[in-house]
C-alpha positions as a Python dict, from the first residue, in 0.01 Angstrom:
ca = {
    (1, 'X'): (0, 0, 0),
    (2, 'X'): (217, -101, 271),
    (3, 'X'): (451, 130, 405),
    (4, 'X'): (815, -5, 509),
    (5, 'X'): (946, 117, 837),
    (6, 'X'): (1159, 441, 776),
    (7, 'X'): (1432, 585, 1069),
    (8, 'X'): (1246, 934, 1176),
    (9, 'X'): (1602, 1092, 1185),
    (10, 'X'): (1673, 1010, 848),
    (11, 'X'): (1346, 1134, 704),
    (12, 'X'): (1324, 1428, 899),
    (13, 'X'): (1722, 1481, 789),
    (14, 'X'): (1627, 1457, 444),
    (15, 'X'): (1343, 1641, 477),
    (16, 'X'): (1485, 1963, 640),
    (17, 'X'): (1805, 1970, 384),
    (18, 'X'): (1542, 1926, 38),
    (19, 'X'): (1363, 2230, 233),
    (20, 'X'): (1664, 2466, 277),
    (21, 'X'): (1660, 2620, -48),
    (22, 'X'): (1264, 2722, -67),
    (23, 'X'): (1336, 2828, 303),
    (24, 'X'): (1643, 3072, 241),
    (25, 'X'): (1460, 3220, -52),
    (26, 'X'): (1149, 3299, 147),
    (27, 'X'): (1317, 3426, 465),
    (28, 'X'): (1505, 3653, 188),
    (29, 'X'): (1213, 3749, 65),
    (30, 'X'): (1025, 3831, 420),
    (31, 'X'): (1315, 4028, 545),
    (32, 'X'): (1324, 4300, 242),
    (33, 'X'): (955, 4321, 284),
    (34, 'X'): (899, 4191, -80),
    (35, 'X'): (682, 3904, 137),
    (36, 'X'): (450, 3921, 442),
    (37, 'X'): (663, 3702, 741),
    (38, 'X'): (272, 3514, 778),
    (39, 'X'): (285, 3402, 418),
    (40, 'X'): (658, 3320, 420),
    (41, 'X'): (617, 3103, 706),
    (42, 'X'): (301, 2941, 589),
    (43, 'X'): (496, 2858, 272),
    (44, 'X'): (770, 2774, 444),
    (45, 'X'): (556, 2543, 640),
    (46, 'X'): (340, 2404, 296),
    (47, 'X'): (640, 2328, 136),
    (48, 'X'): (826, 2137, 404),
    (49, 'X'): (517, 1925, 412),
    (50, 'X'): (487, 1867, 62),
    (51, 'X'): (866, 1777, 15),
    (52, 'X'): (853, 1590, 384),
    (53, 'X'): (548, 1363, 161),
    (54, 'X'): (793, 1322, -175),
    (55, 'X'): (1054, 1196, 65),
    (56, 'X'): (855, 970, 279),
    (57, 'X'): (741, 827, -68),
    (58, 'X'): (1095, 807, -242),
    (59, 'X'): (1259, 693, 29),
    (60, 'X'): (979, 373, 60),
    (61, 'X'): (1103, 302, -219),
    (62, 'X'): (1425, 294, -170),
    (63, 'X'): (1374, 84, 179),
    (64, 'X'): (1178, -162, -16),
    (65, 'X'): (1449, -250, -217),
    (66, 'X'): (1665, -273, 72),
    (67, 'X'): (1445, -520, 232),
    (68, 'X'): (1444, -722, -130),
    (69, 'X'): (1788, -786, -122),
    (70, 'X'): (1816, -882, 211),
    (71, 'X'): (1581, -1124, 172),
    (72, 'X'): (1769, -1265, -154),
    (73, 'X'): (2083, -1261, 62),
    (74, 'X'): (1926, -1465, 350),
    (75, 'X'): (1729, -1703, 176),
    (76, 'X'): (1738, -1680, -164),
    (77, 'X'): (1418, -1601, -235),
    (78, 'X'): (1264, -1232, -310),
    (79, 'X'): (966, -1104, -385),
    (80, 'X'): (883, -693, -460),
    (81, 'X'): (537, -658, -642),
    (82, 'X'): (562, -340, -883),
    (83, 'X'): (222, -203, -707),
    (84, 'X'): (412, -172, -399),
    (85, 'X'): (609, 68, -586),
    (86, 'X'): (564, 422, -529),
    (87, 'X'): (570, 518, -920),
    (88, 'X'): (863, 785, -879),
    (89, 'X'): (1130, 619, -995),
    (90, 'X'): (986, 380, -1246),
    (91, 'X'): (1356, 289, -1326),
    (92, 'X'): (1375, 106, -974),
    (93, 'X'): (1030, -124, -1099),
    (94, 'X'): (1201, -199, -1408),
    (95, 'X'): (1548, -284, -1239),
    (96, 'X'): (1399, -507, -974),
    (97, 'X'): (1197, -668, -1273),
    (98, 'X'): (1534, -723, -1422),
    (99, 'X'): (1687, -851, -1095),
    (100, 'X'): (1441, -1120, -1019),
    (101, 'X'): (1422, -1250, -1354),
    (102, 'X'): (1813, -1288, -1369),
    (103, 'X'): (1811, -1429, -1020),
    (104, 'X'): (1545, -1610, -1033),
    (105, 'X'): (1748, -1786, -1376),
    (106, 'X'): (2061, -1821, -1233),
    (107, 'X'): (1910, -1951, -895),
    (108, 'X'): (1776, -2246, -1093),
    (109, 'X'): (2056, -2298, -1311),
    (110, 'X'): (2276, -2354, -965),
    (111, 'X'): (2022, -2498, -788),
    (112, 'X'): (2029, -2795, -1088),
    (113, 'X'): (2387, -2794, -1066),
    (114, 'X'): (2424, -2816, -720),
    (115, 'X'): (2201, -3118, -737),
    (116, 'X'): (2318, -3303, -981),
    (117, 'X'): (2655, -3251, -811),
    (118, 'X'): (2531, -3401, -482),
    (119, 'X'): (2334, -3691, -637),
    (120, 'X'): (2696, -3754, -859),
    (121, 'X'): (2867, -3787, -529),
    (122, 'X'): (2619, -3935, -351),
    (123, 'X'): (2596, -4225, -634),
    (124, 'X'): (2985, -4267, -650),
    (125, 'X'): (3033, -4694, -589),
    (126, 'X'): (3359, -4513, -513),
    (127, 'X'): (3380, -4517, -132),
    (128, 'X'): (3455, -4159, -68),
    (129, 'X'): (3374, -3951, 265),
    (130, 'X'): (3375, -3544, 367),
    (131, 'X'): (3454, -3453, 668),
    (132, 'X'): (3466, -3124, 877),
    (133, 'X'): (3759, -2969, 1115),
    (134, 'X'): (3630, -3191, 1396),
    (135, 'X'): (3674, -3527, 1196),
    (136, 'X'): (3277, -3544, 1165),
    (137, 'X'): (3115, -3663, 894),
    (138, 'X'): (2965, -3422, 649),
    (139, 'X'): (2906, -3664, 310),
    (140, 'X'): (2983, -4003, 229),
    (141, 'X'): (2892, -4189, -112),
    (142, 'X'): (2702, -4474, -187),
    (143, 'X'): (3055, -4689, -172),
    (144, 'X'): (3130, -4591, 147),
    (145, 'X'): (2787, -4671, 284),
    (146, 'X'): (2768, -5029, 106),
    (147, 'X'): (3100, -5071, 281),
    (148, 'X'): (3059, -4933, 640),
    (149, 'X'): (2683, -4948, 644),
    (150, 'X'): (2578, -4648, 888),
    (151, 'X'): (2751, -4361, 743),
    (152, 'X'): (2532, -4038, 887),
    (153, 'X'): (2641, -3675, 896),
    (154, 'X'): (2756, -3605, 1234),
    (155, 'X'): (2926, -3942, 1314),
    (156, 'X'): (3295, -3896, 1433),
    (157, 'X'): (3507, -4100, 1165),
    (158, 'X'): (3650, -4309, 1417),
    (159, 'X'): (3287, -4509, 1448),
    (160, 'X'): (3321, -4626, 1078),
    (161, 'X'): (3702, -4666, 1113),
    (162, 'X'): (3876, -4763, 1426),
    (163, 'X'): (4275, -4846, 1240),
    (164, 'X'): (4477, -4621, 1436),
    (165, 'X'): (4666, -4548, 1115),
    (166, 'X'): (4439, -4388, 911),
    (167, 'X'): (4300, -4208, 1252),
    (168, 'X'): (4655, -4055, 1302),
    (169, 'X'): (4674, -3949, 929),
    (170, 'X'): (4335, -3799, 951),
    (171, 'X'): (4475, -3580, 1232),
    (172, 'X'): (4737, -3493, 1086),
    (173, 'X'): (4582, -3390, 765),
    (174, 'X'): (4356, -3157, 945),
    (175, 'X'): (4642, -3007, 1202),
    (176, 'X'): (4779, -2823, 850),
    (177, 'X'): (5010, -3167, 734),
    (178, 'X'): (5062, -3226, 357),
    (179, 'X'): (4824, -3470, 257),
    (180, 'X'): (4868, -3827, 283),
    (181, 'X'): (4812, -4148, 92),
    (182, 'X'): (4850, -4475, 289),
    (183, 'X'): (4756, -4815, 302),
    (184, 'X'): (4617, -5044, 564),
    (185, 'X'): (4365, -5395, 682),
    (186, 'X'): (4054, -5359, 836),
    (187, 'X'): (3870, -5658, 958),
    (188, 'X'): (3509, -5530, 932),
    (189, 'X'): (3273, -5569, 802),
    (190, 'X'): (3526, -5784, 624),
    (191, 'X'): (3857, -5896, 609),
    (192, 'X'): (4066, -5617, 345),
    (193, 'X'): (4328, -5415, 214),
    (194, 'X'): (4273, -5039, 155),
    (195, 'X'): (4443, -4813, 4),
    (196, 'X'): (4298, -4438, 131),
    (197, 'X'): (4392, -4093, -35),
    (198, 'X'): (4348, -3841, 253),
    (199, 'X'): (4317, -3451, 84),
    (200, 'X'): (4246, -3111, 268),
    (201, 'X'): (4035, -2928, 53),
    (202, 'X'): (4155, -2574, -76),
    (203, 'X'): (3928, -2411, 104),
    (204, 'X'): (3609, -2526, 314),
    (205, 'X'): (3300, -2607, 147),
    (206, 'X'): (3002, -2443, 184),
    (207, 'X'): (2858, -2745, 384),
    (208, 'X'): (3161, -2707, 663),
    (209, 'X'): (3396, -3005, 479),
    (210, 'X'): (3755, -2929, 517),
    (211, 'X'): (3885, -3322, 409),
    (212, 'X'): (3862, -3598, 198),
    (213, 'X'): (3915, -3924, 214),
    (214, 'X'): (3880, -4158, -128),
    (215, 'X'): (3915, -4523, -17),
    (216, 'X'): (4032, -4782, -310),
    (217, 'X'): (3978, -5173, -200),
    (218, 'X'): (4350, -5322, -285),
    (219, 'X'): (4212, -5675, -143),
    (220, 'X'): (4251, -5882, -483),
    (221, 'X'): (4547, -5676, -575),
    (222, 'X'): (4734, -5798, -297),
    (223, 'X'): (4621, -6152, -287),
    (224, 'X'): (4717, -6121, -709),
    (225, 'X'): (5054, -5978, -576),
    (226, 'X'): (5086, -6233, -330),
    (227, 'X'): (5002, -6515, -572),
    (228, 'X'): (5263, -6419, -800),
    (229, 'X'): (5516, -6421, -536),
    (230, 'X'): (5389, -6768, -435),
    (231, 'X'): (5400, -6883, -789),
    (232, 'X'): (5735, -6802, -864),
    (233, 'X'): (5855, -6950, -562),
    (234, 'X'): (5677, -7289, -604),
    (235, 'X'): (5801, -7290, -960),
    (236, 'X'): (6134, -7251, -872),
    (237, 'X'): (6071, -7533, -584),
    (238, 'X'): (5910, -7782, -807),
    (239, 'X'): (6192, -7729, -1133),
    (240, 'X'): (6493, -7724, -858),
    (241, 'X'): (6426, -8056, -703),
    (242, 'X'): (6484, -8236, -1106),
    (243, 'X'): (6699, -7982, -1174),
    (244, 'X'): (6962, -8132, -874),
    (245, 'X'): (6888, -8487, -969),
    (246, 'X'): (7018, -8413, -1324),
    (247, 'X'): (7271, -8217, -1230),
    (248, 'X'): (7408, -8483, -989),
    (249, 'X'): (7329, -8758, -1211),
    (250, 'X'): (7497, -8598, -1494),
    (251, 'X'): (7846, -8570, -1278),
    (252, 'X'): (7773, -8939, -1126),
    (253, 'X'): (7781, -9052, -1452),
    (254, 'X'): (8109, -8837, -1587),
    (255, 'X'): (8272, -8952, -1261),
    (256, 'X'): (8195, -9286, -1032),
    (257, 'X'): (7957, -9425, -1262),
    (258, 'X'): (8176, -9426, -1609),
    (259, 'X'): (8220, -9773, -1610),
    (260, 'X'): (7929, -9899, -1386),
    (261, 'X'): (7657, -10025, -1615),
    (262, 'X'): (7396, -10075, -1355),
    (263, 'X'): (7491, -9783, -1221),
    (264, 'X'): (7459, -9588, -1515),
    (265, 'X'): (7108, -9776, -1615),
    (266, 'X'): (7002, -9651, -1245),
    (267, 'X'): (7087, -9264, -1276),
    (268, 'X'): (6954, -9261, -1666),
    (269, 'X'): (6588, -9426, -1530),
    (270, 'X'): (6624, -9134, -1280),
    (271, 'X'): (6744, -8879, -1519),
    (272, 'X'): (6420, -8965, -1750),
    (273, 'X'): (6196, -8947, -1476),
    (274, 'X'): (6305, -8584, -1352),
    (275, 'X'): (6320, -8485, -1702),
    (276, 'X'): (5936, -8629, -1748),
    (277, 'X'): (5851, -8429, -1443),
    (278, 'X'): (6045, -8149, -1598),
    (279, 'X'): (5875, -8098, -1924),
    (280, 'X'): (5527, -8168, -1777),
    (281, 'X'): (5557, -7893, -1540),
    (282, 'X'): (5672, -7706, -1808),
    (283, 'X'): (5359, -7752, -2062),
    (284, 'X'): (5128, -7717, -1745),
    (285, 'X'): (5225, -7397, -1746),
    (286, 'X'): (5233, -7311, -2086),
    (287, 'X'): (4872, -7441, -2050),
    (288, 'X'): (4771, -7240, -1767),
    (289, 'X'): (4910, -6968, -1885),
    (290, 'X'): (4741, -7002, -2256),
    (291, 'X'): (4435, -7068, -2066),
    (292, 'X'): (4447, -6705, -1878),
    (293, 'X'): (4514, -6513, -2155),
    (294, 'X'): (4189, -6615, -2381),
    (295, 'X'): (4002, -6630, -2036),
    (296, 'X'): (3777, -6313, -2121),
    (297, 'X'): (3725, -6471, -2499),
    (298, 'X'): (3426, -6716, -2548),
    (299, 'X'): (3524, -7012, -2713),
    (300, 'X'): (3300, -7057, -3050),
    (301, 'X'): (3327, -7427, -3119),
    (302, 'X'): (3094, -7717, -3083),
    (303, 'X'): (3180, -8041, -2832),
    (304, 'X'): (3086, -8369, -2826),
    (305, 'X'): (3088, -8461, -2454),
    (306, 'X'): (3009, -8765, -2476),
    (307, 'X'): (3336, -8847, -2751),
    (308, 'X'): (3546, -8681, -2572),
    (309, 'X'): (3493, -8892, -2238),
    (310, 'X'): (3503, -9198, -2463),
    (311, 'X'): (3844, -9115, -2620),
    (312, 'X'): (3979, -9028, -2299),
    (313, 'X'): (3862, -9339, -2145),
    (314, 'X'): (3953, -9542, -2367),
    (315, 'X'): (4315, -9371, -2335),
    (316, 'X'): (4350, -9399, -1982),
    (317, 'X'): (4232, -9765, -1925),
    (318, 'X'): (4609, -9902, -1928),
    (319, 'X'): (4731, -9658, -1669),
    (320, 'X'): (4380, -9710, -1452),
    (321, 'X'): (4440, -10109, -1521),
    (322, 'X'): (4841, -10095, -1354),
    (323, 'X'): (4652, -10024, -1016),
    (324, 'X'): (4327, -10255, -1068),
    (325, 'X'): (4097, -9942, -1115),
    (326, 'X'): (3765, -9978, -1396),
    (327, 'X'): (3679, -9702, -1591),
    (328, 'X'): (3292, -9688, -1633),
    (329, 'X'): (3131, -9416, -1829),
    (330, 'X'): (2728, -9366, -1810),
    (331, 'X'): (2642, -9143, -2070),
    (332, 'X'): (2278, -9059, -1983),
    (333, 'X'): (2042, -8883, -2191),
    (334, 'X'): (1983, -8550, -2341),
    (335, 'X'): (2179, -8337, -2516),
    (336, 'X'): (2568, -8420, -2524),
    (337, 'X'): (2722, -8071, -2703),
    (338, 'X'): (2766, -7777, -2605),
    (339, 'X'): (2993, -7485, -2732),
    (340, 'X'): (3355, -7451, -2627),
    (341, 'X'): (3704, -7546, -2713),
    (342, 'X'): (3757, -7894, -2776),
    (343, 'X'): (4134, -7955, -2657),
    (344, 'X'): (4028, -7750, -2313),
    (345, 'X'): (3758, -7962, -2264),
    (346, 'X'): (3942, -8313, -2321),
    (347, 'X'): (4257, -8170, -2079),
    (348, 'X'): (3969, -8049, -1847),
    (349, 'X'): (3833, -8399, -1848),
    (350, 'X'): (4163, -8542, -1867),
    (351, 'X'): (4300, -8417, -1541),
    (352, 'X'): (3992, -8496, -1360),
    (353, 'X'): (3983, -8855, -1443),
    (354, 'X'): (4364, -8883, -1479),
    (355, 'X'): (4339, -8742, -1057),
    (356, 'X'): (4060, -8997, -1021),
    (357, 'X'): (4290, -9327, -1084),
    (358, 'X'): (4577, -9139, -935),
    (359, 'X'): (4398, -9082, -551),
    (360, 'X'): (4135, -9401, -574),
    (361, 'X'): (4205, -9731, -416),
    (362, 'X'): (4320, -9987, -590),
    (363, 'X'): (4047, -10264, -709),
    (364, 'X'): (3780, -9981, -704),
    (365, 'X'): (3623, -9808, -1002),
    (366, 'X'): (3588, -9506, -1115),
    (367, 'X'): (3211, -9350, -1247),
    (368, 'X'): (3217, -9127, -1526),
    (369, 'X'): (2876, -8988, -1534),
    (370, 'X'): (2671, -8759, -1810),
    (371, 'X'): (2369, -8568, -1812),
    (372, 'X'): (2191, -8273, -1906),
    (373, 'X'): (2036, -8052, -1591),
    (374, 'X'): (1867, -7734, -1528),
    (375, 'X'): (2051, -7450, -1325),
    (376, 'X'): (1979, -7080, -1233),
    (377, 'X'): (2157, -6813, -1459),
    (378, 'X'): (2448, -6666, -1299),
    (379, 'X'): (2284, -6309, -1285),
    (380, 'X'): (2127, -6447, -1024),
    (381, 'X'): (1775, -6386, -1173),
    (382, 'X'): (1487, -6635, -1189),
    (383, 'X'): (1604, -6773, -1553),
    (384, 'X'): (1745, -7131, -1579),
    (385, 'X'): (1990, -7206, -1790),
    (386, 'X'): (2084, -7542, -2007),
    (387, 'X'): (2370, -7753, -1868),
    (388, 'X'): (2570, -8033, -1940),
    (389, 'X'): (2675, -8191, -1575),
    (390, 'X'): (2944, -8454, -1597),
    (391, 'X'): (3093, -8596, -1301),
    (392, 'X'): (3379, -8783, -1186),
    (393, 'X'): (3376, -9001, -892),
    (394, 'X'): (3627, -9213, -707),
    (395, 'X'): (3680, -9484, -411),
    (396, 'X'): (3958, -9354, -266),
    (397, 'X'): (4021, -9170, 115),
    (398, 'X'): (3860, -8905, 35),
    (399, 'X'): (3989, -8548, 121),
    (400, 'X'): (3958, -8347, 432),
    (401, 'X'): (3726, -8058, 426),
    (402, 'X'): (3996, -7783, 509),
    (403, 'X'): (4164, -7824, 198),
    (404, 'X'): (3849, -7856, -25),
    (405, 'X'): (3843, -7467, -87),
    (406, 'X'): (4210, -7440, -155),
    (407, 'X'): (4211, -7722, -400),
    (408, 'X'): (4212, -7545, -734),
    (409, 'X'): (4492, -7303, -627),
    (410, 'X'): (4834, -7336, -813),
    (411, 'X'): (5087, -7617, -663),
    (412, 'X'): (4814, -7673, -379),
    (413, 'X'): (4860, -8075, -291),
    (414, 'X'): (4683, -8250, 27),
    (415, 'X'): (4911, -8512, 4),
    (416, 'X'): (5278, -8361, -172),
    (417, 'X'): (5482, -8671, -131),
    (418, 'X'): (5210, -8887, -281),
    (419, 'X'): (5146, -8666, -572),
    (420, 'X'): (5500, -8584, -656),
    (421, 'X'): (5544, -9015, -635),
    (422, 'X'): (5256, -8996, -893),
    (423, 'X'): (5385, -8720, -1120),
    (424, 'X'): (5195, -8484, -1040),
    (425, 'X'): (5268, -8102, -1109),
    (426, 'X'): (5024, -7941, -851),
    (427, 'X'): (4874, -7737, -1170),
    (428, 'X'): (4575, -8039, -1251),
    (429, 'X'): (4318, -7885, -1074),
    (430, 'X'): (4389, -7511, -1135),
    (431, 'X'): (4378, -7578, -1499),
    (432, 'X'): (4055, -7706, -1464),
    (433, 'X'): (3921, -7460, -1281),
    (434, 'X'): (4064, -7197, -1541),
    (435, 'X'): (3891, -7392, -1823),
    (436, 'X'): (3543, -7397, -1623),
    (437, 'X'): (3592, -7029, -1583),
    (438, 'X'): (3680, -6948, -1994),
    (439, 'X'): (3376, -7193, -2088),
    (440, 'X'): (3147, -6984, -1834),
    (441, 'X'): (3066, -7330, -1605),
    (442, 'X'): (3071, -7406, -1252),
    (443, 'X'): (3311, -7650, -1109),
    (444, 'X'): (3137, -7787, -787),
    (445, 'X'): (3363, -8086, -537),
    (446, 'X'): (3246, -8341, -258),
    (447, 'X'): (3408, -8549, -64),
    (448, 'X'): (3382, -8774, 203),
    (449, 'X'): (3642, -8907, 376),
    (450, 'X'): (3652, -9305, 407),
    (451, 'X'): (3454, -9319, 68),
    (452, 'X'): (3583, -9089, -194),
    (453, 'X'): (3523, -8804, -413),
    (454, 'X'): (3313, -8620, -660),
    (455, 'X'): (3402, -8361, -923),
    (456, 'X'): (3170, -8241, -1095),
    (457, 'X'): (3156, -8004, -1392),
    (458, 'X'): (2829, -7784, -1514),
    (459, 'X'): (2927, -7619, -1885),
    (460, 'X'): (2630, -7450, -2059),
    (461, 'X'): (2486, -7608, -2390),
    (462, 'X'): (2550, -7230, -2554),
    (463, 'X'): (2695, -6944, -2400),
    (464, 'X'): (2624, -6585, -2514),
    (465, 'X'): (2944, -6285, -2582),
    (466, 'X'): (3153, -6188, -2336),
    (467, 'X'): (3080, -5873, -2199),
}
């Protein structure tokens, strides 16, 4: 059995005060002459050995122990085999039994927590980072690593974020400042808005973090902020302009225009026209809006295609034959139904065909084509699904490929003059998109300028729940 190193002082301390009593009583003993002074100092000498050897042994013991819980204490781990043990104090066998077991439970128990906690945090697609007194990086989640890329322990924070606003707050934070929520751009990896919640922690963690800093991407809930702001100004813009010409019309006709005939047949004719305008700004809004609230609903019915180009063909063949324009329709093969919403899908088709005679050049047709097609699912996996692609093609100047991506957004014109000339409310196209969107299609536009342009829709022949 190993012996533990035991301080001589100690053990010769603890030896000479366990010998004093057997000592005294001998020396008693040897000085009334009840006991030789050779025997009294033999015994004297026996005994100090003998309780010198219980000593050694106890405190090994004792010492062994010690060294057990220091080594719990430093690394967590301990080990004291019973036959180690000296056997004196079986208590201390049993006790250290006790301890390991309980430590060796608990031990787990944390350890399990602690890593559950880490991979939690580690997994967040929250972007969140830790970071120590010296603005170093102690932790960041998966969010904040999708987002900055490189986001190692030991990087200073300005490397991931170089906005001298949030830098200043940081600071601040950690110089002993209330915390701080603020909001600010960054242009990369990308072009966005955040919105960063900055918190010292109560006290520091065990890792050395001292702050925290949650980052929340406010991108789409500015640009939703910011369309709003844009909507209700370009609705006020588009309803004002009629607005004025009734107004003034209304007074021409109560004042210089009370006995004017012509006059009055002139500011009527323009009184119907801004009122025309009027209402179908009006219902392209109701529309639009209709459209947005059922956007997360699938729509359950079943579509003829191929009727509903006809009727709407057929419809728009006296407006298309005021500026020389044919309508021709090629209905192709395959399947022609597919699920969705009947009225969305004649005013998608509507719009598009209606924009068609609008923008083409006069004495030039317009193709109306139909067929079914293959396309990848939009999971992005290797699965195809079923479509039905119909597209819309014109002769006219084509449009510039700036504006292409912009097209679809509310009151958006390339030409406004022309297209408030035409009656146009600037809401066509972003209906359609919204429609494409409900019915879970793709809405796909070419152009060329000098020759014309395509629109073309993809719907799916069936369309699963929402999720």
């Amino acid at each position: 059995m190993e012996q533990p190193r035991i301080p001589f002082g100690r053990l010769a301390t603890l030896t000479i005060l366990a010998s004093l009593p057997p000592t005294i009583v001998l020396g008693a003993l040897a000085m009334t002459s009840r006991l030789d002074w050779h025997v009294a100092a033999g015994s004297v000498a026996v005994s100090m050995l003998m309780i010198g050897w219980m000593v050694r042994r106890g405190l090994g013991d004792v010492y062994r122990i010690l060294e057990f819980s220091e080594t719990l204490a430093r690394d967590g781990e301990g080990d004291l085999p019973a036959r180690d043990m000296s056997g004196l104090f079986p208590e201390f066998t049993e006790a250290v039994t006790r301890l390991q077991q309980a430590w060796g439970r608990d031990r787990g128990l944390l350890g399990a927590r602690a890593s559950s906690a880490e991979t939690i945090l580690e997994s967040l697609p929250q972007p969140l980072i830790l970071l120590n007194k010296n603005r170093q990086i102690v932790r960041a989640t998966a969010g904040a690593q999708k987002l900055f890329g490189n986001t190692a322990a030991g990087r200073d924070f300005s490397s991931l974020i170089r906005t001298p606003k949030i830098l200043d707050a940081v600071d601040e934070v950690l110089a002993g400042d209330r915390d701080q929520l603020i909001e600010f751009d960054i242009e990369f990896p990308s072009m966005m808005s955040v919105s960063a919640q900055i918190q010292r922690l109560s006290a520091p963690a065990a890792d050395g973090s001292v702050l925290v800093i949650t980052l929340f991407d406010v991108t789409e809930i500015k640009k939703v902020q910011k369309m709003r702001t844009d909507f209700v100004a370009n609705a006020s813009h588009e309803l004002r302009t009629p607005l004025s010409v009734l107004s003034g019309s209304i007074k021409t006709l109560q004042g210089p225009a009370r006995g004017d005939l012509e006059g009055q047949a002139k500011f009527l004719a323009m009184m119907e026209q801004h009122t025309t305008r009027m209402t179908r700004l009006i219902d392209d809004l109701l529309s639009l809006s209709r459209i947005e609230l059922s956007a997360s609903m699938v729509p359950e019915g079943t579509v003829d295609v191929f009727s509903v180009l006809s009727n709407i063909v057929v419809m728009l063949e006296v407006p298309a034959a005021r500026r020389n324009i044919r309508l021709e329709l090629e209905p192709g093969l395959g399947i022609r139904h597919i699920t969705g919403d009947e009225v969305e899908i004649s005013q998608l088709f509507q719009n598009l065909i209606d924009n068609a005679i609008k923008y083409s050049n006069e004495n030039t047709t317009v193709h109306v084509r139909l067929r079914e097609t293959m396309r990848p699912a939009s999971t992005g996996g290797r699965s195809e699904i079923q479509y039905v692609e119909v597209s819309v093609t014109d002769e006219g100047p084509g449009i510039p490929s700036e504006h292409i991506p912009r097209l679809t957004e509310r009151f958006y014109r390339v030409d406004t003059a022309r297209s408030r000339e035409m009656g146009g409310t600037g809401l066509g196209l972003a209906i359609v998109k919204h429609i494409v969107g409900r019915h879970r299609g793709v809405l796909d536009i070419h152009s060329v300028e000098g020759e014309g342009t395509t629109f073309t829709v993809f719907l799916p022949v069936s369309q699963g729940k929402a999720i």
